[in-house]
N, C-alpha and C positions, 0 to 999 in steps of 0.2 A: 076228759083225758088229762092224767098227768102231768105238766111238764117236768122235761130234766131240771136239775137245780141248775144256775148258771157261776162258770166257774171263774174268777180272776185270771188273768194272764198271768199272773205270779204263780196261781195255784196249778193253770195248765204244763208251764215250763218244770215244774216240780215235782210234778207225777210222769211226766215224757219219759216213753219208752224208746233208748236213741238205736234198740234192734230193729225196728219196725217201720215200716215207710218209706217216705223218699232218702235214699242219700244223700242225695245233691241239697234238701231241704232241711234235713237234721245237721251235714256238717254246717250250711253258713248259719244256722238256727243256732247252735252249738258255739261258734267258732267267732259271728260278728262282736260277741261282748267279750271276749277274752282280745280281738283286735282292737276294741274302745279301751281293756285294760292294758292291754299292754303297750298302746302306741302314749294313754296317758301317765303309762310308767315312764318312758324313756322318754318322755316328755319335762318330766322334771328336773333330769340330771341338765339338758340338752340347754333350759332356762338356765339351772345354774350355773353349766360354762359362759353363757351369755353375760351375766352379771359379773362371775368373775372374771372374764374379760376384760374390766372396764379395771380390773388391781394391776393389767398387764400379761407380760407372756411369763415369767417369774410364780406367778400365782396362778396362771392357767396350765404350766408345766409341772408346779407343785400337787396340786389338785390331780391332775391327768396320774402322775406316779402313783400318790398314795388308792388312788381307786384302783389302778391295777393291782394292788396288795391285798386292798379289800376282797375285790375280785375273787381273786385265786382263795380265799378264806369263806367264802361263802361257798365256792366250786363245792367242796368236800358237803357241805349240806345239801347244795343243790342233789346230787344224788342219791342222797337217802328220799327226799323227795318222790324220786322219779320209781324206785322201788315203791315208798308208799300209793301212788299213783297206780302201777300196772294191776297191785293187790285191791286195793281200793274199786278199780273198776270192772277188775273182772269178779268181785264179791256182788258188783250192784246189779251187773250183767244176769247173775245166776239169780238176781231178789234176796241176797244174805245179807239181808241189812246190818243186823246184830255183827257179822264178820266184819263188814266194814267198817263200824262202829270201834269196833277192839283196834283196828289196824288205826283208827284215826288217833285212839288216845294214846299209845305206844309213839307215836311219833311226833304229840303236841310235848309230850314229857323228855325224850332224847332233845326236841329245838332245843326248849327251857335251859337245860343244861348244856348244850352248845354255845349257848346265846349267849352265858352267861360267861365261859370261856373264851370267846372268843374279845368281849372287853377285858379280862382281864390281861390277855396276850395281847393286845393291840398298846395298853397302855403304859406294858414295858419294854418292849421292843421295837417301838415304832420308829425312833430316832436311826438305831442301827439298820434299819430295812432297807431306810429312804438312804441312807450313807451310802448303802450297799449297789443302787441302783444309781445315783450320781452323784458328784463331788461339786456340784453347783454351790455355794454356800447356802443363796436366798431360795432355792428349791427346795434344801433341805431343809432350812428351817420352814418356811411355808408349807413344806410336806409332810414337813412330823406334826406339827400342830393340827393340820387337817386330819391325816390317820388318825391319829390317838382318838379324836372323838369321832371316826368315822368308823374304827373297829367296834365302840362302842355302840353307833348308829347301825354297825351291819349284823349284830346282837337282834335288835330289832325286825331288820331286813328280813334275812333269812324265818322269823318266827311267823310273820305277816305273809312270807310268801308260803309257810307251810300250810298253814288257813286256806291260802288261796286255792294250793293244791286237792286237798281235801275236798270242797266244794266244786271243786271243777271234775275231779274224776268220778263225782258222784254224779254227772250229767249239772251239773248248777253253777253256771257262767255267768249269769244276769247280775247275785248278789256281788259278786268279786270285782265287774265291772261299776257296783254303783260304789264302794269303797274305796275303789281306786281311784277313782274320779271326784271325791270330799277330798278325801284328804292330800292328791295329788295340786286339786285347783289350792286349798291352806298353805302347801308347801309354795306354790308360784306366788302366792300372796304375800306369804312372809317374808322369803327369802330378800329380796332388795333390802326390807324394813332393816334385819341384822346384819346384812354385809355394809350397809351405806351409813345408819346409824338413824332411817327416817324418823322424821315423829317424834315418839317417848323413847327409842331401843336406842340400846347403846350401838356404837360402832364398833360393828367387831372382825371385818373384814372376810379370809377365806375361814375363820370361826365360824364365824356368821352364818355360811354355808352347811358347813359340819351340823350346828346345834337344829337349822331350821330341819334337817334329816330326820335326827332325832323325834322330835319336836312330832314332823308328820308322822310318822310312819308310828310312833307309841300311838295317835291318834285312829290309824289303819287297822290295828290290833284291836285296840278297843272294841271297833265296828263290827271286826270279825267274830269276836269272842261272842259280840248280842248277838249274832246271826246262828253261830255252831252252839252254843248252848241254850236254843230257842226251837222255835218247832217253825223257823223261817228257812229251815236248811235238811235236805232229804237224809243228812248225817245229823240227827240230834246230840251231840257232843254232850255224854255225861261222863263224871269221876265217882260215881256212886259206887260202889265196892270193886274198886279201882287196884290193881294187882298188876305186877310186871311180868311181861309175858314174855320170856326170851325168844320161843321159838316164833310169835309174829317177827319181833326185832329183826332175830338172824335170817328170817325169809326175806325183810323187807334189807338188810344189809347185803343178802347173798345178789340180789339183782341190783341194786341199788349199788355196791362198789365199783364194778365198772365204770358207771356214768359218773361216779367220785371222781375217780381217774380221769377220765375224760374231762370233766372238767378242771379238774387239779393241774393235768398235764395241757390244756387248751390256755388259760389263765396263765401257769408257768411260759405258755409261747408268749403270752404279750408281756410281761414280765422279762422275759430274753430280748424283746422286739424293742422296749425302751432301751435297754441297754447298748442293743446296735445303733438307735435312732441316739442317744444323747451324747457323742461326740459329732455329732452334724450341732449341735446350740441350743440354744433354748425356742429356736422360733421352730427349728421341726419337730421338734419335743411337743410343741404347744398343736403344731399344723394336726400331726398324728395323735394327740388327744381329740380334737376337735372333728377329724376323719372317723375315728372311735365312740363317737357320741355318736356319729350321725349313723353310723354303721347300726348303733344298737336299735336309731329310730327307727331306720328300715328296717332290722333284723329282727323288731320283736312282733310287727302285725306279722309278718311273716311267719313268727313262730308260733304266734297263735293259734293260727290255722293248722299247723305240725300240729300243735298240744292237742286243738279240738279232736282231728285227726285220729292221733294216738288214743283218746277216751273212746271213739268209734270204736276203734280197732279191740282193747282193752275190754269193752262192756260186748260185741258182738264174738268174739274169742267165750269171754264166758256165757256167752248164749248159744253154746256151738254153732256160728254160724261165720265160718274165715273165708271164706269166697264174699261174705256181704263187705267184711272185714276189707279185705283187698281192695274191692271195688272202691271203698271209703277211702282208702290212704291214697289211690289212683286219682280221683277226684279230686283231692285238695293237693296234689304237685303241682297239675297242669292250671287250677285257678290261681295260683300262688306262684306261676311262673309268669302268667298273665298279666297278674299285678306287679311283680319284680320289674318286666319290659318296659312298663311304664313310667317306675319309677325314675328307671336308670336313664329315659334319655330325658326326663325332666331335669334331674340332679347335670349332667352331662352338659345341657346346654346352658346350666342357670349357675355353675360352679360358683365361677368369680362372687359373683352375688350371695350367694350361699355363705361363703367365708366370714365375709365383711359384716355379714350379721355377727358372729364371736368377734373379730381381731379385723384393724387396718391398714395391723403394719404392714409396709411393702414386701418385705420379705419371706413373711406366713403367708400372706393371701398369695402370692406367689406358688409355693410349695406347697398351699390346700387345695390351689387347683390343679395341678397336678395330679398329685394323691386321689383327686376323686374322681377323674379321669380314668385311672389306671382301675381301683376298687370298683366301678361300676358292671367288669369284669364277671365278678366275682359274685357281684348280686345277683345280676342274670344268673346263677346256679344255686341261688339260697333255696328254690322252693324244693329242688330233686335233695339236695345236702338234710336241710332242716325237718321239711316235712316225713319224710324216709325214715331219718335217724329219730325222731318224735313217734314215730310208728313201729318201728323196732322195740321203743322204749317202754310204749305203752302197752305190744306183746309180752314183756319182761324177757325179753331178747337181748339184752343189754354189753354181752360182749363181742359181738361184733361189730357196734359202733366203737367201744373204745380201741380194739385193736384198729380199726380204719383213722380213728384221731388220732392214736398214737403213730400210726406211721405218716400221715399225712404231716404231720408238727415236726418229726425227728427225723425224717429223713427227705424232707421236702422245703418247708418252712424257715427252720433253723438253719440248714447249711446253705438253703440260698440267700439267706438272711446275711448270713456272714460273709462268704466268699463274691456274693458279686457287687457289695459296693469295696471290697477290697482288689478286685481282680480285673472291673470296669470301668469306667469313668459314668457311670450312671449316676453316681450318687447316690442318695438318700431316696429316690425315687426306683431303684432297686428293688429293698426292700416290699416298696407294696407292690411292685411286681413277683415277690415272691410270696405273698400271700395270697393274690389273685390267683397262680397257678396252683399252691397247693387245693384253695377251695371248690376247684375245679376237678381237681383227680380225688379227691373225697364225693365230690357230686357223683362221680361216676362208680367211685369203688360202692356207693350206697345204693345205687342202682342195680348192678349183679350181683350181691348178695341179696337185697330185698327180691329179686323176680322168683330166686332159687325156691323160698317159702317154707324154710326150715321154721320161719319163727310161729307157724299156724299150727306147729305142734308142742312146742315151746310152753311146758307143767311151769306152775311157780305156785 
């Protein structure tokens, strides 16, 4: 008698059909390596406020500004992404590899040329941005230095996380997990070496920070590229009679701007939110940078689970099958809420401590505890908010999350942002009480629309 050949567990995860079988076992199958990738993405920035901590709150507030600029400049990419995504998986859903093949290389060719604009904007403008958001002097100089090679670095960013997209909405989380985790642990390695000046490397302070980005993340690319031009990745990425195909573009632009916006206009809130926060000093400037790292720590396992989520939904939509679909995005809120509870009362009773790991001044650790008091809020509703609008995204559903972002930031966000440390004696501790409440009526507005189930008929 025969035996079957026997297959690698690389080779099993690679041929996985994620329409078929257990749910509950395809999404954390799915989902557990995109939470190694992304808890060790937000793991890097999170080290390098740690280190720059050590230059002060001046270079922890400088740092804090210019990312939020970055931020909002990566936003507009992130949604091209998230178009290429919903195409991408429901092509792999139906077995049209070749389609999703076309859709990958139309949107490795739009990064390139984003990438490439967004250094050259970051390295004229960067001084007037930082101006623009605060009149500190050492902020801004500390801020403009960081941008300009961080625009340059987010060049990078945005091209690494398109790779990342591409293999994930193909069902392939494993290779993006083991890239992110090289050259994530190179970037914690390095970084002390050029901010302190250890060893052989010069001293280069919050430079130092900026280049070691670079540095990693051209590395991430690398990785990616051996993986999507290799036969290690169920999208073999070639340019072999390689042609511009508008009408992919405009398919993956027509879903994809929404979530532009959404993140354009999400990014533009924290951009507005420095702005209310830097007449409170440099030490709440620094507190709510440091609230902002930790938010993304928590916010990205979380969103992992959305992402895997969203590729259920995505690859099972093109298997006609939206009831399995459903049942998928239903299963990762409530495992994702599960973990959020946990989180919040860990952070909750471990605050003070928490801080002290970035800053000892009395006066941040003060206002960090605080802030994350109030924000723990707000986590408690990441898994209904994130995972929902991750599933919306990956239907190619995509504008009714941006109309619920957009209302929740301008008519929620912003004006309580502004009026109640003007109108109360709250202080500065206001504001993330108005972020808490918007993230809450977005948790909800994402819940009665998704139950409705418009997006299960939802062409792209």
């Amino acid at each position: 008698m025969e035996s079957k050949p026997r297959t690698s567990f690389f080779e099993r995860r690679l041929n996985q059909d994620w329409t078929e079988g257990s749910i509950l076992k395809n999404l954390v199958m799915l989902s557990w390596p995109m939470t190694v990738t992304q808890s060790i993405m937000s793991l890097g920035p999170t080290i390098d406020m740690i280190w720059v901590g050590k230059l002060g709150s001046a270079a922890v507030a400088g740092v804090g500004v210019s990312g939020i600029v970055v931020q909002l400049a990566q936003g507009i990419m992130m949604g091209f992404t998230v178009g290429m995504r919903a195409l991408i998986s429901r092509a792999i859903g139906a077995h049209d590899y070749q389609g999703a093949n076309r859709v990958a290389q139309q949107a490795a060719i739009v990064t390139a040329i984003y990438a490439i604009f967004m250094a050259v904007f970051g390295h004229f403008f960067g001084e007037k941005i930082i101006s623009f958001i605060t009149s500190d002097p050492d902020v801004i100089y500390l801020g403009t230095i960081y941008l300009r090679i961080q625009f340059f670095a987010g060049g990078t960013v945005v091209f690494r996380m398109m790779m990342d997209a591409i293999m994930q909405a193909s069902g392939d989380s494993v290779n993006p997990m083991w890239i992110a985790i090289v050259y994530r642990l190179f970037h914690i390695a390095l970084c002390p070496f050029l901010i302190f000046g250890w060893w052989i490397f010069p001293e280069l302070g919050v430079r130092g920070a900026a280049y070691t980005s670079i540095i990693a993340q051209s590395l991430g690319i690398l990785l990616g590229l051996r993986v999507l031009l290799s036969s290690r990745s169920r999208i073999n990425l070639t340019f072999r009679d390689f042609k511009f195909d508008t009408g992919i573009i405009l398919r993956i632009i027509r879903i994809g701007f929404p979530s532009s916006i959404s993140g354009i206009q999400q990014n533009l809130n924290q951009f507005f939110l420095q702005i209310f926060i830097a007449p409170f000093g440099a030490a709440a400037i620094a507190a709510h940078t440091i609230i902002t790292r930790l938010n993304m720590f928590i916010f990205m396992p979380t969103s992992s689970f959305g992402m895997g989520a969203g590729v259920l939904v995505g690859q099972n939509l093109g298997a006609g099958k939206p009831d399995r679909a459903s049942k998928s995005a239903w299963m990762a809120v409530w495992l994702v809420t599960a973990l959020a509870l946990c989180v919040a009362l860990v952070f909750f009773f471990s605050a003070e401590s928490v801080i002290r790991l970035f800053n000892t001044e009395p006066e941040m650790v003060t206002l960090g505890v605080q802030f994350i008091h109030v924000a723990v809020i707000s986590w408690l509703f990441m898994g209904f908010q994130s995972v929902l609008m991750n599933c919306l995204q990956g239907a190619g559903d995509t504008l009714p999350t941006m109309i619920i972002s957009i209302m929740t930031t301008w008519m929620i966000t912003i004006p309580l942002s502004y009026f109640l440390p003007k109108y109360t004696d709250w202080g500065v501790i206001s504001i993330r009480w108005a972020i808490s409440i918007a993230s809450v009526a977005g948790a909800l507005a994402n819940i009665v629309y998704f139950r409705m189930g418009r997006w299960k008929n939802r062409v792209v």
